[in-house]
C-alpha positions in Angstrom: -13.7 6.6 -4.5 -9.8 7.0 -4.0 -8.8 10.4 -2.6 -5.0 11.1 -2.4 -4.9 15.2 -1.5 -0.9 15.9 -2.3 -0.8 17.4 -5.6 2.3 18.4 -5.2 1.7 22.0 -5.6 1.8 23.1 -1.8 4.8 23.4 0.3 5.7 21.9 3.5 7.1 23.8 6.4 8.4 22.8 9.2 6.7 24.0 12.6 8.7 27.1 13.2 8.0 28.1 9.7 4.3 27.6 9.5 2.3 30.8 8.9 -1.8 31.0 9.1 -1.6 31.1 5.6 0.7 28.2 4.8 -1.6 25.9 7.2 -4.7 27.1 5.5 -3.7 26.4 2.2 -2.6 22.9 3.0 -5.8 22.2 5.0 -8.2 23.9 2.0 -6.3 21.8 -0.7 -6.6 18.6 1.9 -9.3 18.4 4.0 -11.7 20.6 2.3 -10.5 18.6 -0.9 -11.7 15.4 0.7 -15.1 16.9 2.5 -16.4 18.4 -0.9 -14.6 14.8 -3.1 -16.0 12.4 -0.9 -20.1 14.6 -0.4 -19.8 14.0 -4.3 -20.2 10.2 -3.9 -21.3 9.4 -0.7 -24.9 10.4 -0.9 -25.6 7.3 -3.8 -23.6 5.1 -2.0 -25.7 5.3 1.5 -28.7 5.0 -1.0 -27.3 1.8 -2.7 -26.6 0.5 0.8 -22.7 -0.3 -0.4 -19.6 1.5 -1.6 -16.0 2.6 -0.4 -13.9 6.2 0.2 -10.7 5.6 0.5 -8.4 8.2 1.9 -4.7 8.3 1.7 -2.6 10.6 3.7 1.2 10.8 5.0 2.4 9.5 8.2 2.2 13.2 9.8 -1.2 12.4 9.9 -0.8 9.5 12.3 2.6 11.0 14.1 3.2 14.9 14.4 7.0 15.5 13.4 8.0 19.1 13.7 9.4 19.0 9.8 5.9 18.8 8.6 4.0 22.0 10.2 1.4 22.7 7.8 0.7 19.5 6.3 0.4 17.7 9.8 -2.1 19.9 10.9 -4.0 19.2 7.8 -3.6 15.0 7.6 -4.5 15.2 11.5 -7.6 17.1 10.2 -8.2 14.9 7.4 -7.5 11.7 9.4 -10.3 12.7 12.3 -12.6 13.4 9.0 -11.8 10.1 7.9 -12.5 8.3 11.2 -15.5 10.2 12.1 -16.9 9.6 8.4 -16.0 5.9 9.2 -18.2 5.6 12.1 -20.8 7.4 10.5 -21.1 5.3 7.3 -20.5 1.6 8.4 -23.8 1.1 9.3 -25.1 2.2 6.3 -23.4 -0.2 4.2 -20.5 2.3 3.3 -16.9 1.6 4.2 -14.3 4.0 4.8 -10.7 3.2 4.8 -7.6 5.5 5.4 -4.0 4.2 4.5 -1.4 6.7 5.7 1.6 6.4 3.7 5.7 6.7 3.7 6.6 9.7 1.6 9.1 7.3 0.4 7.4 5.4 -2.8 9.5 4.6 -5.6 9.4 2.0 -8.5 11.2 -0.9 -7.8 12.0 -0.3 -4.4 10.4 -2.1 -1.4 7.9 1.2 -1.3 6.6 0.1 -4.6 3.8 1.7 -5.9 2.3 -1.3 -6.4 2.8 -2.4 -3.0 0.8 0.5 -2.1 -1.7 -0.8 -4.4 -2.0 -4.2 -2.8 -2.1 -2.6 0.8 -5.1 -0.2 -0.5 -6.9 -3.2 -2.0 -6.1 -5.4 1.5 -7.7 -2.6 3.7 -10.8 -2.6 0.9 -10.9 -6.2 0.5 -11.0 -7.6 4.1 -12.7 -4.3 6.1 -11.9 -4.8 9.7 -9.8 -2.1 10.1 -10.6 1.6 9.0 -6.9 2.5 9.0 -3.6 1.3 8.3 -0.2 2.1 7.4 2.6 2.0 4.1 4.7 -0.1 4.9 2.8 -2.0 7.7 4.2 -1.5 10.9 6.2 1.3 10.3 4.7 3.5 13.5 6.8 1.0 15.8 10.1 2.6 14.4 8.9 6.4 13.8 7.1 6.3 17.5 10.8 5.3 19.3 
C-alpha cells in the first residue's frame, strides 16, 4: 500500500495564519486519511506474515518551517504514526517505510517523478531504514 495524503484540495498556511480549523482539516484529510487507509490492509498483511505501507509526506514533516502551519502539524502527526506503526509491524513481518518529499517534483527536472519512484522502490527494496528523504540528503541544507 502507497499512501500519499496531499490531494491538493486543502490549503497551507503559514503559522501565524493557522486557525483550529485549518489544522484540523489538514490533519483529518492526513493523518486520519493514513490511520483508516493503512487499518484497511494491514490486518491481512500481519496474517500473511509479509507486506509494505508506504507513507509519503513533505519535508515539514521532518523540519517545522513557519510557511507550512497546518500541514506541519499534520506530517509531524503522520510521520510519529508512521514510525510508531513501524516499530509495531516489523516483527510481524510487515514493513513500513516513510519517504518525506521536496514539494518540488517536476518531469524532467532532477525531482523527477521517476526519481521519486526509484527512491520509494530503494526504501522498499533494501529495508534498513524506515525513513528517508526526496532528494537524499536534503535535511543537511534545510537544517543550516
Amino acid at each position: 500500500m502507497e499512501f500519499s495524503p496531499h490531494s491538493g484540495n486543502v490549503t497551507t498556511t503559514s503559522v501565524l495564519e493557522t486557525t483550529d480549523e485549518s489544522a484540523l482539516q489538514f490533519f483529518n484529510t492526513v493523518v486520519i486519511g493514513a490511520i483508516n487507509t493503512a487499518r484497511q490492509v494491514f490486518p491481512e498483511m500481519i496474517e500473511r506474515g509479509e507486506g509494505a505501507l508506504l507513507f509519503t509526506s513533505d519535508l515539514s514533516a521532518m523540519s517545522p518551517s513557519s510557511m507550512f502551519g497546518n500541514s506541519g502539524i499534520a506530517m509531524s502527526g503522520l510521520r510519529n504514526y508512521i514510525l510508531s506503526l513501524h516499530e509495531r509491524l516489523l516483527p510481524l513481518g510487515v514493513f513500513v517505510g516513510h519517504l518525506s518529499i521536496s514539494p518540488l517534483i517536476k518531469q524532467g527536472t532532477s525531482f523527477d517523478p521517476d526519481q521519486v519512484a526509484e527512491a520509494w522502490y530503494n526504501l522498499y527494496d533494501k529495508r534498513t531504514e524506515v525513513e528517508d528523504t526526496f532528494p537524499k540528503g536534503i535535511m543537511q541544507f534545510i537544517n543550516k
